[in-house]
C-alpha positions as protocol buffer text, in pm:
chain_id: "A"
residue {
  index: 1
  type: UNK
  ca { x: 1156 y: -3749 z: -966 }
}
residue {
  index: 2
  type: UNK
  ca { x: 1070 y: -3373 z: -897 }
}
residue {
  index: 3
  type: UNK
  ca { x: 1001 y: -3410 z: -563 }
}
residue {
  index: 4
  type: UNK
  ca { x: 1292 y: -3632 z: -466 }
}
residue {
  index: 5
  type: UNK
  ca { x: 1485 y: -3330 z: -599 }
}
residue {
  index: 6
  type: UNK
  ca { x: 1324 y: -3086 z: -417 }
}
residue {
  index: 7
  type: UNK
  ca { x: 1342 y: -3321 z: -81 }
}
residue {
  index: 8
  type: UNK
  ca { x: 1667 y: -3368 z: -126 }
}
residue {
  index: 9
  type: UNK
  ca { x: 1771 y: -2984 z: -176 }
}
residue {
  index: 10
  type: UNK
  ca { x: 1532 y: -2928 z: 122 }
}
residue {
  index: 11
  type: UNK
  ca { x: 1760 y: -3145 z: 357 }
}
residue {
  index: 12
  type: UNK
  ca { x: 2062 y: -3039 z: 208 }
}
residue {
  index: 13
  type: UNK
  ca { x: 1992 y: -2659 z: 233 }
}
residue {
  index: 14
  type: UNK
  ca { x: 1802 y: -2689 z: 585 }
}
residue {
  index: 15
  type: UNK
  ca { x: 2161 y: -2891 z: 710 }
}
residue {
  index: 16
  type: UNK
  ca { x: 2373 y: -2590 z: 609 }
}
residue {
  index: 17
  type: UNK
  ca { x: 2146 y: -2333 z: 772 }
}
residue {
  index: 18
  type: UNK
  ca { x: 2155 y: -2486 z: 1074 }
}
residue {
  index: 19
  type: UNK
  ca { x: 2515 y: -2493 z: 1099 }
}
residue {
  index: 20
  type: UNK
  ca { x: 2596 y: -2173 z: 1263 }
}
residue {
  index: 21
  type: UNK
  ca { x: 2300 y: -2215 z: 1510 }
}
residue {
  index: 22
  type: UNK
  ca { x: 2503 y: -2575 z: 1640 }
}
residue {
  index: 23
  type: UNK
  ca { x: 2801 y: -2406 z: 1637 }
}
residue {
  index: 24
  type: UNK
  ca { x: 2713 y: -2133 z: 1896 }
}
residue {
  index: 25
  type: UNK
  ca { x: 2521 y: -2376 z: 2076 }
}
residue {
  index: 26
  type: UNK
  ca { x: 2821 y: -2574 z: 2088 }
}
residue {
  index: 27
  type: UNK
  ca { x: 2993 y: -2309 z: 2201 }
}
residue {
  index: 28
  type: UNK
  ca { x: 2829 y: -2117 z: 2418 }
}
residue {
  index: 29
  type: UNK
  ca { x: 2919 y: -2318 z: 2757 }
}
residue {
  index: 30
  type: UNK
  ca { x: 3317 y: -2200 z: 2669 }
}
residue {
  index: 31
  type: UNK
  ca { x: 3195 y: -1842 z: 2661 }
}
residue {
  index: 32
  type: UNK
  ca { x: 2926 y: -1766 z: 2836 }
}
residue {
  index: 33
  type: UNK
  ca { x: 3085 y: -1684 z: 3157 }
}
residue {
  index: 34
  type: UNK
  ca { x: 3351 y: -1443 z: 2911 }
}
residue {
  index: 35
  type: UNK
  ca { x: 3356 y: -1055 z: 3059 }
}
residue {
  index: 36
  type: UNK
  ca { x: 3169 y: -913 z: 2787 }
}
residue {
  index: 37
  type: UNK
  ca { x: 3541 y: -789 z: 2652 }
}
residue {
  index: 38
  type: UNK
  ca { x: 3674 y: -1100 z: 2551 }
}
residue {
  index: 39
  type: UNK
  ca { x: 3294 y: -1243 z: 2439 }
}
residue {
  index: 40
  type: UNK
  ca { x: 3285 y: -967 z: 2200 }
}
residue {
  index: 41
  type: UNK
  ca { x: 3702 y: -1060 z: 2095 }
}
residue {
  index: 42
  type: UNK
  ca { x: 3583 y: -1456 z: 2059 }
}
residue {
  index: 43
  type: UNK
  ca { x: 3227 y: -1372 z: 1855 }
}
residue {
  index: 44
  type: UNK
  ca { x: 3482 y: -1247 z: 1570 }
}
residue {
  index: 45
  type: UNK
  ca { x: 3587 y: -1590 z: 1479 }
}
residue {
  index: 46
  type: UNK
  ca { x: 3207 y: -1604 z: 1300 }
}
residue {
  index: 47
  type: UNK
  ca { x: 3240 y: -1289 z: 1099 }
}
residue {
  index: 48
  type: UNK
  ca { x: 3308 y: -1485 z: 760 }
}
residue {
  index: 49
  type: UNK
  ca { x: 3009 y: -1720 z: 831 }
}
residue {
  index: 50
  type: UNK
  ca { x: 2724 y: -1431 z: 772 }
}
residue {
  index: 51
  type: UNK
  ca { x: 2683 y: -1563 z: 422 }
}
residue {
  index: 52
  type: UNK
  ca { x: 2504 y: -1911 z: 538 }
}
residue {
  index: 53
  type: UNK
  ca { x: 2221 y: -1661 z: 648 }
}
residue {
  index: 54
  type: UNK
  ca { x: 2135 y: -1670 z: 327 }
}
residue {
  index: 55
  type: UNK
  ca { x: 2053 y: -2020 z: 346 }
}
residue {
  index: 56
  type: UNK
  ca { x: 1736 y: -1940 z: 616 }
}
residue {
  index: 57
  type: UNK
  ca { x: 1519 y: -1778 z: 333 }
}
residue {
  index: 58
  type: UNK
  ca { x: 1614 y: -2053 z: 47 }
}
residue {
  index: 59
  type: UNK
  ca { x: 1500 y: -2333 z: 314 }
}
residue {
  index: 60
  type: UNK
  ca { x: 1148 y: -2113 z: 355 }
}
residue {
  index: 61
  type: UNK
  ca { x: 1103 y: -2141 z: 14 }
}
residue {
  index: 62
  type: UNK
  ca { x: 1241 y: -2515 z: -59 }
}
residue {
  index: 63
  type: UNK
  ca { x: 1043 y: -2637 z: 235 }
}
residue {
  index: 64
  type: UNK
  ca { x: 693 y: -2446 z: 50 }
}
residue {
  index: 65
  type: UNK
  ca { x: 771 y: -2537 z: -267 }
}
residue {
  index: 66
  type: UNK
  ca { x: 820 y: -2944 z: -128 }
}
residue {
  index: 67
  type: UNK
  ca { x: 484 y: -2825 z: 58 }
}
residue {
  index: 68
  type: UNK
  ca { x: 298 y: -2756 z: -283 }
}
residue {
  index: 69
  type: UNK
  ca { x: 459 y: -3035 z: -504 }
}
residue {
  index: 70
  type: UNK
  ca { x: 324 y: -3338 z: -190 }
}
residue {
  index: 71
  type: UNK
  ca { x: -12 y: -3145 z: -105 }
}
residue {
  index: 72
  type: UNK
  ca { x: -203 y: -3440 z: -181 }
}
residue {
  index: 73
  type: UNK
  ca { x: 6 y: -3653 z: 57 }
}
residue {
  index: 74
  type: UNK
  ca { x: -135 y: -3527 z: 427 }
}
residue {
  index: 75
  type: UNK
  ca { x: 146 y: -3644 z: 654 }
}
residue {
  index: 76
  type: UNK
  ca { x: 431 y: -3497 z: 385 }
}
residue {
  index: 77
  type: UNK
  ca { x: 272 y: -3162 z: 336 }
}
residue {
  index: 78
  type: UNK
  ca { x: 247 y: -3068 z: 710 }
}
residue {
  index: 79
  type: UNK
  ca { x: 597 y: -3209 z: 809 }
}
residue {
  index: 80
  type: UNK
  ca { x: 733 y: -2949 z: 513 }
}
residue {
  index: 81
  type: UNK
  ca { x: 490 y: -2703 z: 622 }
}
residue {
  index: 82
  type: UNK
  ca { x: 632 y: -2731 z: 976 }
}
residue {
  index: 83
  type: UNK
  ca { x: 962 y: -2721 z: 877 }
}
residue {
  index: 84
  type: UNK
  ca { x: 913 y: -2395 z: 682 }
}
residue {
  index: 85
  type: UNK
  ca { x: 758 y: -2264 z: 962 }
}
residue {
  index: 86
  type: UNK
  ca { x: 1011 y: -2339 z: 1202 }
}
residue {
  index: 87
  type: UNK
  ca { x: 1242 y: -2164 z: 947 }
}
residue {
  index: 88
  type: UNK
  ca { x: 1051 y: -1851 z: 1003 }
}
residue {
  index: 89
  type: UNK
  ca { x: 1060 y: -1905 z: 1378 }
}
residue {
  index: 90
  type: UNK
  ca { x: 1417 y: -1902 z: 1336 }
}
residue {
  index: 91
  type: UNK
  ca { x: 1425 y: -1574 z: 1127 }
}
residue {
  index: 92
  type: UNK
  ca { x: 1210 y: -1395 z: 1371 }
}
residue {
  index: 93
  type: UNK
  ca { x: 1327 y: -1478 z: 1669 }
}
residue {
  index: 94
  type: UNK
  ca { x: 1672 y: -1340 z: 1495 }
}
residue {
  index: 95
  type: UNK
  ca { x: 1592 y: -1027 z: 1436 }
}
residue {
  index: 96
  type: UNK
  ca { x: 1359 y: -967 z: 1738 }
}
């Protein structure tokens, strides 16, 4: 039961961190040819969404912790290995 907890906060937390990333994808062909004036002016409409930043370093550590509760299950423990690293990716990549 544990680990269909964890699995399922895992999804649910990875889902809402990822949700500013798709929405400047999904963006970005409306405003990448912007004069860096009005880019700047548009970028404002995410100022209220820096809180779901918060969600990168809680899907690190739900993503290890699903890591360490399926270790004995091979194909499990890498995919939530992978994920957590991909997670860090993310976060570096960031703040490079």
């Amino acid at each position: 039961m544990t680990v269909r907890v964890v699995q399922f906060l895992a999804i649910i937390i990875a889902a809402l961190a990822l949700i500013p990333s798709g929405a400047h994808l999904a963006a970005l062909p409306n405003k990448i040819a912007l004069p860096q004036a009005d880019y700047f002016t548009v970028q404002a409409i995410y100022y209220r969404w820096a809180f779901l930043g918060l969600f990168w370093p809680v899907a690190i550590v739900m993503n290890a912790l699903l890591a360490v509760l399926v270790r004995s299950q091979s194909a499990p423990f890498w995919l939530a290995v992978l994920a957590a690293l991909c997670f860090i990716l993310m976060l570096v990549i960031f703040f490079v």
